[in-house]
C-alpha positions as CSV (number, residue, x, y, z in Angstrom):
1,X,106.4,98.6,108.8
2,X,109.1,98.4,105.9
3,X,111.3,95.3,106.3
4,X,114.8,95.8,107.5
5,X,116.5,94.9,104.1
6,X,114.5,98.1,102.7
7,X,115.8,100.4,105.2
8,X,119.2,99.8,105.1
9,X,121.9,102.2,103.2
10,X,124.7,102.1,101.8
11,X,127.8,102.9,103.9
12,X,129.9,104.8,101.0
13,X,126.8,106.7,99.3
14,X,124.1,106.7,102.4
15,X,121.6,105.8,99.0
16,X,119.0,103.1,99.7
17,X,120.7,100.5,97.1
18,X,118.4,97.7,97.7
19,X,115.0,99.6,97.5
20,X,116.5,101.3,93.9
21,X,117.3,98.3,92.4
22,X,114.0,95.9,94.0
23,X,111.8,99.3,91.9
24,X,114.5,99.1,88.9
25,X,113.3,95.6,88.7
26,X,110.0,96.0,88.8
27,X,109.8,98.9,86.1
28,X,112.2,97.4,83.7
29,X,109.9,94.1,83.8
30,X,106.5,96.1,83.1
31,X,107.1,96.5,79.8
32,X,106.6,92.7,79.1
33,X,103.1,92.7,80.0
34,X,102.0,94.6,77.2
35,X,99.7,97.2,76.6
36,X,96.5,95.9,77.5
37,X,97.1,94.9,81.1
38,X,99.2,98.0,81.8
39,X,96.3,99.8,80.8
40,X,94.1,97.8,82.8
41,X,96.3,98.5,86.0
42,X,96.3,102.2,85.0
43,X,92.6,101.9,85.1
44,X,92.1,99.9,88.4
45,X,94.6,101.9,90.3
46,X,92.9,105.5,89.1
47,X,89.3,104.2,90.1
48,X,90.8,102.3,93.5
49,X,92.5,106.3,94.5
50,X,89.4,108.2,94.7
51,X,88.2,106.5,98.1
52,X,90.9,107.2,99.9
53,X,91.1,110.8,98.2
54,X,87.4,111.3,99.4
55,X,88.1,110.3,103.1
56,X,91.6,112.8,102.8
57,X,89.2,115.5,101.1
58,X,86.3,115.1,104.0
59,X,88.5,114.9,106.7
60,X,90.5,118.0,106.1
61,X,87.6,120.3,105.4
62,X,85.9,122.4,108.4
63,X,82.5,121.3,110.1
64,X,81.1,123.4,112.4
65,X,80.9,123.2,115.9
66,X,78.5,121.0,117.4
67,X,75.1,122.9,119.2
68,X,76.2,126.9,118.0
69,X,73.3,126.7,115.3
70,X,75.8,129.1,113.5
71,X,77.9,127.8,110.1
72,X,81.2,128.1,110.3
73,X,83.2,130.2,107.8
74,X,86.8,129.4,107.0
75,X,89.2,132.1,107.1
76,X,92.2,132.0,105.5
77,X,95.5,131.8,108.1
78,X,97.4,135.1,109.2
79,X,100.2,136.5,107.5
């Protein structure tokens, strides 16, 4: 999923190189766009995270089994 250039390390560090410096680039070039649109991408990017937080939220709670008739009660794991 992540292109090769992304993946590859360095041989004397074992650091990502190219990945720091491609997200160096882009955070020392955010500053130029000024306060309105970085607030505007705050905004957009704090609305566009709750759908996928509801799906995570939903899909990691219980739901009871299917035909019992009984609710299901979550208990806390075992020590």
């Amino acid at each position: 999923m992540i292109p090769r250039t992304f993946r590859s390390l360095s041989r004397t560090s074992g650091t990502p190189v190219f990945s720091i410096l491609v997200i160096a680039t882009l955070c020392s070039t955010t500053p130029g766009f000024g306060r309105a649109a970085l607030s505007w991408l705050v905004d957009m990017t704090s609305a566009g995270i709750t759908i996928p937080y509801f799906f995570a939220s939903s899909s990691s709670s219980p739901s009871p089994p299917s035909g019992s008739g009984r609710r299901r009660r979550w208990l806390p794991p075992p020590d």
